[in-house]
N, C-alpha and C positions, 0 to 999 in steps of 0.2 A: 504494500500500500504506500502509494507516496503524496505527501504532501503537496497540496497546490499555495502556489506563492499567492502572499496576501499581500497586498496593497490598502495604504493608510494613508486619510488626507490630516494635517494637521488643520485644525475650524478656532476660530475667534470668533464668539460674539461680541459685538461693539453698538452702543448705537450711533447712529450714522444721524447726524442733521444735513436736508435735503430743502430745494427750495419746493419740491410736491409734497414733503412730510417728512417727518422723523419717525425711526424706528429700530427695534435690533435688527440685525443682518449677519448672514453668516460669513465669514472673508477669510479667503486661506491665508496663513500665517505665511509672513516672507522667511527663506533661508538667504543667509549668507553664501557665497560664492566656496566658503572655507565647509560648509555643511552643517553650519549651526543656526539654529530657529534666532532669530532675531528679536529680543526681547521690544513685544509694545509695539512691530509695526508689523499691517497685514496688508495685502493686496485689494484698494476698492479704485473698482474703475480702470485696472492695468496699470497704477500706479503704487507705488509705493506712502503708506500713510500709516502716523503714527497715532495710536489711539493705548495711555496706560489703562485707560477702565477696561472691562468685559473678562472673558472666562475662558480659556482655551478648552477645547475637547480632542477628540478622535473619534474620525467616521472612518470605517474599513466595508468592501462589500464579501460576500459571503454569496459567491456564485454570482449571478446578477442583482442580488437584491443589499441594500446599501442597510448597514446597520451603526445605529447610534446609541451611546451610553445611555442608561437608565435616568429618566428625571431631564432629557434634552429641550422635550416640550415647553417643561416650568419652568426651566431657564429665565431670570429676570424676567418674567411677567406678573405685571406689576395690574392689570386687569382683573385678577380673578378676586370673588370679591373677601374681602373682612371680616364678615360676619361668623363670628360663631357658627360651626358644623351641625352642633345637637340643639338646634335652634333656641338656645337658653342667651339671655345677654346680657 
């Protein structure tokens, strides 16, 4: 049995102010030339841009189907509401 090679993107979320809106975005993490992740600055737009906020992850696929760490969804969302679960408050 052998092994099929895995491929792994490195993700930053950031949020991004835009002149149609603001919001998180996903933006691959830049590498140096030397092969190290470049702390703070990711890829938006085919440029290079430095953002210290957000969260790095890793998305690898697993045949064709892309899979993301557990909890990627809640990620900084700040939408969901406040209130008490067990409707007491």
């Amino acid at each position: 049995m052998h092994a099929l090679p895995i491929q792994a993107n490195l993700i930053k979320r950031v949020l991004i102010q835009s002149p149609t809106g603001s919001g998180l975005r996903s933006c691959p993490g830049a590498v140096a030339k030397y092969g190290r992740v470049m702390p703070d600055v990711v890829w938006v737009n085919d440029a290079e841009a430095r953002y210290p906020e957000g969260a790095y992850y890793i998305e690898w696929y697993e045949g064709t189907e892309r899979k993301r760490p557990f909890g990627w969804e809640r990620c900084g969302s700040s939408s969901q509401s406040q209130a008490p679960q067990n409707g007491r408050t």
